[in-house]
Residue frames as a rotation matrix with the C-alpha (Angstrom) as fourth column:
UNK 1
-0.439 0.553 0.708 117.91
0.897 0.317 0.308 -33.06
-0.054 0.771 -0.635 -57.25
UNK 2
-0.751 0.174 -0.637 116.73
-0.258 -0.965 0.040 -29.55
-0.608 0.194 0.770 -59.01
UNK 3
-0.456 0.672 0.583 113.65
0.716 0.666 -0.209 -29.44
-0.529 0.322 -0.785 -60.07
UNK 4
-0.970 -0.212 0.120 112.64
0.237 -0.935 0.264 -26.48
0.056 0.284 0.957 -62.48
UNK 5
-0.693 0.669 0.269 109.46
-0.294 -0.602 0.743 -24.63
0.659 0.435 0.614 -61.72
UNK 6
-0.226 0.461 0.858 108.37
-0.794 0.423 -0.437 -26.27
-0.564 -0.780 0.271 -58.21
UNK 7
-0.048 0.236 -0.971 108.37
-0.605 0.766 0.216 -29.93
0.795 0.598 0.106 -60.28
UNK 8
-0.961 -0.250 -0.119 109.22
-0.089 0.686 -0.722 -31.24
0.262 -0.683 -0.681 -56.77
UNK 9
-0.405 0.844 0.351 104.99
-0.880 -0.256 -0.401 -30.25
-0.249 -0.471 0.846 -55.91
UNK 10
-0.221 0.665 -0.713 103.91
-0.885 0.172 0.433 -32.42
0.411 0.727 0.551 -58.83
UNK 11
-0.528 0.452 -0.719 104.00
0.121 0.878 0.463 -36.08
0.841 0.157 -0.518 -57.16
UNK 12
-0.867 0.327 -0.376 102.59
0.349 -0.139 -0.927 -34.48
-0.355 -0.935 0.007 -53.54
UNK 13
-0.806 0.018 -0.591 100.33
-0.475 -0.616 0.628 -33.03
-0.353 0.787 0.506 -55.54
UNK 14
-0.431 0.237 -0.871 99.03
-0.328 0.858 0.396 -36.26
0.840 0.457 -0.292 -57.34
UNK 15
-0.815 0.128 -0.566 98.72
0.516 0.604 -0.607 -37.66
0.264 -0.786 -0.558 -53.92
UNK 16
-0.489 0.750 -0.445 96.27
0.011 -0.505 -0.863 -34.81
-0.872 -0.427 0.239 -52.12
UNK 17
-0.529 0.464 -0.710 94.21
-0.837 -0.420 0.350 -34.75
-0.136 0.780 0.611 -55.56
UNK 18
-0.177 0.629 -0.757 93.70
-0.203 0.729 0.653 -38.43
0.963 0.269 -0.001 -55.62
UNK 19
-0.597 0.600 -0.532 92.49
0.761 0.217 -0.611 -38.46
-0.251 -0.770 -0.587 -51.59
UNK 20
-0.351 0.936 0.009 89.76
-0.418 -0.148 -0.896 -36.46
-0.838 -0.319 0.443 -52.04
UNK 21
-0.191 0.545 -0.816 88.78
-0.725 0.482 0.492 -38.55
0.662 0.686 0.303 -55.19
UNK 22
-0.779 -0.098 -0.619 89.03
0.292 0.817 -0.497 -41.21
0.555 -0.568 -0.608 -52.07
UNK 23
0.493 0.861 0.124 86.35
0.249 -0.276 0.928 -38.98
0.834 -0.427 -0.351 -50.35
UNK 24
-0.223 -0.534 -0.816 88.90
0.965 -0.239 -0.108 -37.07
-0.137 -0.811 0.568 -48.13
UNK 25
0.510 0.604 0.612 87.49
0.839 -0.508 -0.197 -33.70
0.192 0.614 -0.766 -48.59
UNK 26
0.851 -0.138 -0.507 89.52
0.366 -0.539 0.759 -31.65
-0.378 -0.831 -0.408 -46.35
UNK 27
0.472 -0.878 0.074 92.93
-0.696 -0.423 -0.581 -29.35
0.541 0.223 -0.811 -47.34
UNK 28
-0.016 -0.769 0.639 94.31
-0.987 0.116 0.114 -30.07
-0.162 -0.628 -0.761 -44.44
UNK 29
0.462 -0.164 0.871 93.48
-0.052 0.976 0.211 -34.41
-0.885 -0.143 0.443 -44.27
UNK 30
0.980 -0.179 0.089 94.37
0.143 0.314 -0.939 -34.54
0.140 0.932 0.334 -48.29
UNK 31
0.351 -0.933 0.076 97.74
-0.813 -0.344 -0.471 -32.75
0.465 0.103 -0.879 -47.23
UNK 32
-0.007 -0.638 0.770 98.92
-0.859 0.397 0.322 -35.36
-0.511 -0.660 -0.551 -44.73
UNK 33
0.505 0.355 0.787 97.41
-0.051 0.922 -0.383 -38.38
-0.861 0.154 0.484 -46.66
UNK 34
0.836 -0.517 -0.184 99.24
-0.281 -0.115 -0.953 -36.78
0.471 0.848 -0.241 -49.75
UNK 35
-0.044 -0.982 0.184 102.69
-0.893 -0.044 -0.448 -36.74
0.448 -0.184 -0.875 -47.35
UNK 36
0.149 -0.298 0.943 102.15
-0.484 0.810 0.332 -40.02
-0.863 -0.505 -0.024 -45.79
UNK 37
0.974 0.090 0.206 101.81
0.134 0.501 -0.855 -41.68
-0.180 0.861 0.476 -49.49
UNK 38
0.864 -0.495 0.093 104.52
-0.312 -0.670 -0.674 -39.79
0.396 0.553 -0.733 -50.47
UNK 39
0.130 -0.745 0.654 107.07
-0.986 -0.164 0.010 -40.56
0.099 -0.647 -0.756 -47.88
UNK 40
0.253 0.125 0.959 106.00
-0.594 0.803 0.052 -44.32
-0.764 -0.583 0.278 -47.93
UNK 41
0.882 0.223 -0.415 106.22
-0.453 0.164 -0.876 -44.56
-0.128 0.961 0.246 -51.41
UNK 42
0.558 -0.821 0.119 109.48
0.528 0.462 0.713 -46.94
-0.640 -0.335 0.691 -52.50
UNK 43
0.309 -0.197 0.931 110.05
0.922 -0.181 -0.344 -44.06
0.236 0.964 0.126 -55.19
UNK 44
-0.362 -0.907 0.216 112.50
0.890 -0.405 -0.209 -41.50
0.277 0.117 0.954 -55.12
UNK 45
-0.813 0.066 0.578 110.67
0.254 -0.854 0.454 -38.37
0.524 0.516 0.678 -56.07
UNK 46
0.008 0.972 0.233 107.85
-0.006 -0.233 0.973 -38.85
1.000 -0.010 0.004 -54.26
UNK 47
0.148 -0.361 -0.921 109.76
0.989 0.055 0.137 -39.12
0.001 -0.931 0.365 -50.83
UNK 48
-0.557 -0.629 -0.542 111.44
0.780 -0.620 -0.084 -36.14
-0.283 -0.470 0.836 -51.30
UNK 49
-0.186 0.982 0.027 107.77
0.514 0.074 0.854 -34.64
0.837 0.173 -0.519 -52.62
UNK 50
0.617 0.457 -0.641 106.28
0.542 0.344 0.767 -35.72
0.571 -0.820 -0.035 -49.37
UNK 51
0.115 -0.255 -0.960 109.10
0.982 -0.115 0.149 -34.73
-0.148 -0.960 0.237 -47.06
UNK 52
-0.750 -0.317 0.581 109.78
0.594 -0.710 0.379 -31.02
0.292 0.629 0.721 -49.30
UNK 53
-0.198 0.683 0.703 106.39
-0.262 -0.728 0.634 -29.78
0.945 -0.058 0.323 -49.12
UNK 54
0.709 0.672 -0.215 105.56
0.544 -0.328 0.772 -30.83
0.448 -0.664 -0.598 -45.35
UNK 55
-0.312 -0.784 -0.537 108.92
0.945 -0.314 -0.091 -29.10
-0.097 -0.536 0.839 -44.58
UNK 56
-0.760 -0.185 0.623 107.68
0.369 -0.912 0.180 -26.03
0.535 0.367 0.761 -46.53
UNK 57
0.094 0.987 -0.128 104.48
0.311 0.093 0.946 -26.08
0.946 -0.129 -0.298 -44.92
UNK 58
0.235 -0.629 -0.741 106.26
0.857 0.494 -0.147 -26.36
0.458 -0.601 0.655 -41.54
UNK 59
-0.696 -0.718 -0.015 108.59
0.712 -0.693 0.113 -23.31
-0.091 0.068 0.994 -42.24
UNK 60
-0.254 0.867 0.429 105.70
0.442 -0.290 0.849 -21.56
0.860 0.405 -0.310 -43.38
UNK 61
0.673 0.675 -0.301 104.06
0.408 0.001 0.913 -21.86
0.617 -0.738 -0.275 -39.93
UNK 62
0.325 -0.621 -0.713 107.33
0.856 -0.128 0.501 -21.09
-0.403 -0.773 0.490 -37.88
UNK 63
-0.401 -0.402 0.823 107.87
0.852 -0.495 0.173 -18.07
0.338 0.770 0.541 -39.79
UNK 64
-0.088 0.867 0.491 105.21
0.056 -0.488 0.871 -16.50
0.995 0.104 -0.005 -39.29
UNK 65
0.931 0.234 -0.279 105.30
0.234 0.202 0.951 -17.72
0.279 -0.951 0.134 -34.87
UNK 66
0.476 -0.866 -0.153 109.34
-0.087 -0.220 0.972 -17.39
-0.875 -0.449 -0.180 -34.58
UNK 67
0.959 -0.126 -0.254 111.40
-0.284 -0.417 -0.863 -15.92
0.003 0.900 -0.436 -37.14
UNK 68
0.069 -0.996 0.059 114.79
-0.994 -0.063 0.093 -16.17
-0.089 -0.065 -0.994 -35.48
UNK 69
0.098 0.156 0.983 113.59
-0.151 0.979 -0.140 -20.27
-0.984 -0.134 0.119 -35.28
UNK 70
0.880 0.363 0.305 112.90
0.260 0.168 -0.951 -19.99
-0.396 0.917 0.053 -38.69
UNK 71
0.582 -0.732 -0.356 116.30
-0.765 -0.344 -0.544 -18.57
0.276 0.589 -0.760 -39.91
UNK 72
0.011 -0.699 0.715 118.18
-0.920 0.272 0.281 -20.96
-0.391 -0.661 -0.641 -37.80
UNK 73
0.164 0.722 0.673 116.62
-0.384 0.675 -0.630 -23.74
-0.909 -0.155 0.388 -38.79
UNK 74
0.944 -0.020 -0.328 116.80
-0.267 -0.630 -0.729 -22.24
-0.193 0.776 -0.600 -42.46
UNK 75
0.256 -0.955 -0.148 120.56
-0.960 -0.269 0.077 -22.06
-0.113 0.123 -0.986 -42.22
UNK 76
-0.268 -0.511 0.817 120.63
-0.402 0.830 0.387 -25.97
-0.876 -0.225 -0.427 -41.93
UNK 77
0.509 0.790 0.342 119.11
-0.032 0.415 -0.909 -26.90
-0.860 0.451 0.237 -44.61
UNK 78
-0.011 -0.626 0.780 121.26
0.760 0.501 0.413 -28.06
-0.649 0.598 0.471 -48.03
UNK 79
-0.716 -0.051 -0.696 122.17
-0.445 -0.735 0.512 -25.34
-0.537 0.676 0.504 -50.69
UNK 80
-0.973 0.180 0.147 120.79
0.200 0.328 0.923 -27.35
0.118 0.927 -0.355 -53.18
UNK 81
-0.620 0.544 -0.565 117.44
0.784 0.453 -0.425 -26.78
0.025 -0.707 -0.707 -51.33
UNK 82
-0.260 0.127 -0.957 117.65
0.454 -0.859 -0.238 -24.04
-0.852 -0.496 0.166 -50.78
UNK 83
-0.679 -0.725 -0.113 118.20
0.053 -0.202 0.978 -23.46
-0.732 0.659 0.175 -54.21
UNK 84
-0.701 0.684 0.204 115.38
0.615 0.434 0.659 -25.74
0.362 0.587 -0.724 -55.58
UNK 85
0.187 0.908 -0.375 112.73
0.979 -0.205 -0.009 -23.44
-0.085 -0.365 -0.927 -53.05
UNK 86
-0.703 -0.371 -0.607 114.58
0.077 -0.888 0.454 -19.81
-0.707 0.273 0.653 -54.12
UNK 87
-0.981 0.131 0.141 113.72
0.161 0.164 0.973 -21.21
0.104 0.978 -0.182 -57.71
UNK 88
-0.383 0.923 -0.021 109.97
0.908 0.381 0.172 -22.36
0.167 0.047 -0.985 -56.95
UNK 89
-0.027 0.707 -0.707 109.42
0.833 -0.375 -0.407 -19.05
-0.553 -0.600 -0.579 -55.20
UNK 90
-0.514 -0.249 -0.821 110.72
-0.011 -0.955 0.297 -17.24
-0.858 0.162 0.488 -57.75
UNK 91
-0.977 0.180 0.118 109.07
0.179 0.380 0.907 -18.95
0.118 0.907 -0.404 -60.48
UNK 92
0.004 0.953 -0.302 105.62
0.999 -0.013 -0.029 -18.54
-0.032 -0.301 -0.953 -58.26
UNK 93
-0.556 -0.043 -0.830 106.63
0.378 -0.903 -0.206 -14.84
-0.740 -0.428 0.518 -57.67
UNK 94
-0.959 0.090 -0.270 105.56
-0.242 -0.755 0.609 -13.97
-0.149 0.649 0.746 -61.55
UNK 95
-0.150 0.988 -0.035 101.53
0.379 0.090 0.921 -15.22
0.913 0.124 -0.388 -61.10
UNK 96
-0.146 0.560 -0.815 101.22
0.966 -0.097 -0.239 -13.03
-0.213 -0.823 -0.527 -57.94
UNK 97
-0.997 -0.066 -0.029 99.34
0.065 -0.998 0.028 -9.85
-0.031 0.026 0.999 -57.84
UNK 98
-0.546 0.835 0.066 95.63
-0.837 -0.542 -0.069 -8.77
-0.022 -0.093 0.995 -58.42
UNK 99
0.059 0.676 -0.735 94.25
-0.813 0.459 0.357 -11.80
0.579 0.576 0.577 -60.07
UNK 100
-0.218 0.022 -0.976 95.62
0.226 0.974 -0.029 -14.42
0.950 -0.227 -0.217 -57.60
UNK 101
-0.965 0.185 0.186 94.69
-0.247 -0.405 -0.880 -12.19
-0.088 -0.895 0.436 -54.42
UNK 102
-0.329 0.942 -0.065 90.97
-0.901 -0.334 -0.277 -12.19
-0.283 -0.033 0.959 -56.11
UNK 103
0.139 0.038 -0.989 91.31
-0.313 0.950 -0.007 -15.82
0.940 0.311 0.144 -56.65
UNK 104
-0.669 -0.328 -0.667 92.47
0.376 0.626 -0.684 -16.52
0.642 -0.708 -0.295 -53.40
UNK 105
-0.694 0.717 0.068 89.59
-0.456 -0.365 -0.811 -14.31
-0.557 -0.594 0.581 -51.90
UNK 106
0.178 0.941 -0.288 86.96
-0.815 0.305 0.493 -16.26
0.551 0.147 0.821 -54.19
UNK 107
0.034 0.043 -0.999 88.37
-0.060 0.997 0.041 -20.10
0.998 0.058 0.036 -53.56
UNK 108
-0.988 0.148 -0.045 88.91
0.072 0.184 -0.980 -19.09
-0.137 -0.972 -0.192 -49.44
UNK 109
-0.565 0.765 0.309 85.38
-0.772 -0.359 -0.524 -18.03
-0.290 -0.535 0.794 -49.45
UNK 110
0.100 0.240 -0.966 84.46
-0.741 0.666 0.089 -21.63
0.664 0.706 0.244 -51.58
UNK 111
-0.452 -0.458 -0.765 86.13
0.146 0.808 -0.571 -23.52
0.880 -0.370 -0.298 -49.16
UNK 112
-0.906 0.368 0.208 84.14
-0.192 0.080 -0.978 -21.98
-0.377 -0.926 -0.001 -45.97
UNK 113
-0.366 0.825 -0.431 81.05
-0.925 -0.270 0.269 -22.52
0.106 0.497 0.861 -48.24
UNK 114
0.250 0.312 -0.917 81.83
-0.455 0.874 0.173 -25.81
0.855 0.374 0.360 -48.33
UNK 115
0.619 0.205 -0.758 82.69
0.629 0.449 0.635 -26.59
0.471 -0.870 0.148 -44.50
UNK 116
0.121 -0.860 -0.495 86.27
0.972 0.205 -0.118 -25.40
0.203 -0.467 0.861 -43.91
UNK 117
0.926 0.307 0.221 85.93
0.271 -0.946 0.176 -22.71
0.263 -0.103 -0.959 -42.01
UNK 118
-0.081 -0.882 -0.465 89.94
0.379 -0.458 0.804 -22.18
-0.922 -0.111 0.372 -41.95
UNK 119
0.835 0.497 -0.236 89.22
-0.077 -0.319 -0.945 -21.65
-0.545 0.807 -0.228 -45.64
UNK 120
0.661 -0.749 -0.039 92.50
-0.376 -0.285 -0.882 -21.03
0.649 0.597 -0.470 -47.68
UNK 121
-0.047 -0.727 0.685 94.27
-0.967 -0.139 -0.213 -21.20
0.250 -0.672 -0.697 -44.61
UNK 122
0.680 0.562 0.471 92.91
-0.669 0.738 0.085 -24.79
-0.300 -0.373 0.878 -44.27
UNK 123
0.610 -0.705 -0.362 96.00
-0.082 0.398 -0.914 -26.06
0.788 0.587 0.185 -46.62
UNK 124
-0.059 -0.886 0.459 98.23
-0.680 -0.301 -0.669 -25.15
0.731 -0.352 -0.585 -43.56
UNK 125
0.361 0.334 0.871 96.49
-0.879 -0.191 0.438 -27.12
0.313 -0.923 0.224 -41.15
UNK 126
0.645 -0.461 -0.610 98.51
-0.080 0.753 -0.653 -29.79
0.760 0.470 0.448 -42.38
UNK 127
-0.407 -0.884 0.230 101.10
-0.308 -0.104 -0.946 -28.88
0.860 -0.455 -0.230 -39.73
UNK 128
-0.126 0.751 0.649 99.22
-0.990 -0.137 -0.034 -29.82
0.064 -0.646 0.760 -37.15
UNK 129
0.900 0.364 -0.239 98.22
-0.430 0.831 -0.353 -33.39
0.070 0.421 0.904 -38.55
UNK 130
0.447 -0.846 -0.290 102.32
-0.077 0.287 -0.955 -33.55
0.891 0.449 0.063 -39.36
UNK 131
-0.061 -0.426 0.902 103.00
-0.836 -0.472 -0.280 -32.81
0.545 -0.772 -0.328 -35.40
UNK 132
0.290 0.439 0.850 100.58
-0.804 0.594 -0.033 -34.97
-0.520 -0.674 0.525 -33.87
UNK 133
0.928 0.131 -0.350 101.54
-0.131 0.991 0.023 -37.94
0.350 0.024 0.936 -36.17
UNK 134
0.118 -0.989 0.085 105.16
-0.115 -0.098 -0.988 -37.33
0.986 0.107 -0.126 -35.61
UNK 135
-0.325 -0.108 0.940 104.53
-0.945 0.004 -0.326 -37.11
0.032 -0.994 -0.103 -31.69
UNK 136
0.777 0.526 0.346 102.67
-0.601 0.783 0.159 -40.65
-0.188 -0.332 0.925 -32.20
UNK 137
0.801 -0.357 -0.480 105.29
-0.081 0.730 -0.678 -42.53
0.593 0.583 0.556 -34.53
UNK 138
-0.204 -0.967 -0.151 108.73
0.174 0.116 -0.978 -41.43
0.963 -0.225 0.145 -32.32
């Protein structure tokens, strides 16, 4: 399944938007509560949602801690996948530059205003949350 323009975000998305209407305030709790919905859900799109973005999230983090993990890893992962997160990044590629750096430097400093002192970075802590339930469930 190709989705054009990161459509795969839209039902994870939905999900972490309508926990903090639940009074989850956090990045990081709204992610997991967005990927547990998601993944539980008996609907198609929103599985692969749910399991898409905490992979990216994931990758993200191992990138960034072990690269050669990260490629390896990488290398398993379906063309089509691959394909569908080429796309997304390339579609995201044309709204970066000044204005979303100075966006992401207001909304990080919003978010420690408002508790999360990861700020911005608070989206990632998702990986975390995704470890520890994963170490509980298997």
């Amino acid at each position: 399944m190709i989705c054009p323009n990161g459509m795969f975000q839209v039902q994870f998305v939905i999900c972490h938007e309508l926990s903090h209407v639940r009074g989850f305030n956090s990045e990081d709790e709204a992610n997991y509560i967005s990927f547990l919905a998601c993944t539980n859900s008996k609907n198609y799109e929103y599985q692969y949602s749910g399991y898409l973005m905490a992979y990216s999230y994931c990758m993200n983090d191992l990138y960034y801690f072990n690269q050669e993990a990260f490629k390896r890893i990488n290398n398993e992962l379906s063309d089509n996948v691959k394909l569908e997160l080429k796309n997304d990044s390339l579609y995201w590629s044309n709204y970066r530059g000044k204005i979303s750096k100075l966006y992401d430097n207001v909304y990080d400093k919003i978010l420690k205003a408002g508790g999360q002192t990861e700020g911005i970075k608070s989206y990632n802590a998702v990986v975390k949350l995704l470890i520890s339930g994963y170490k509980v469930q298997f």
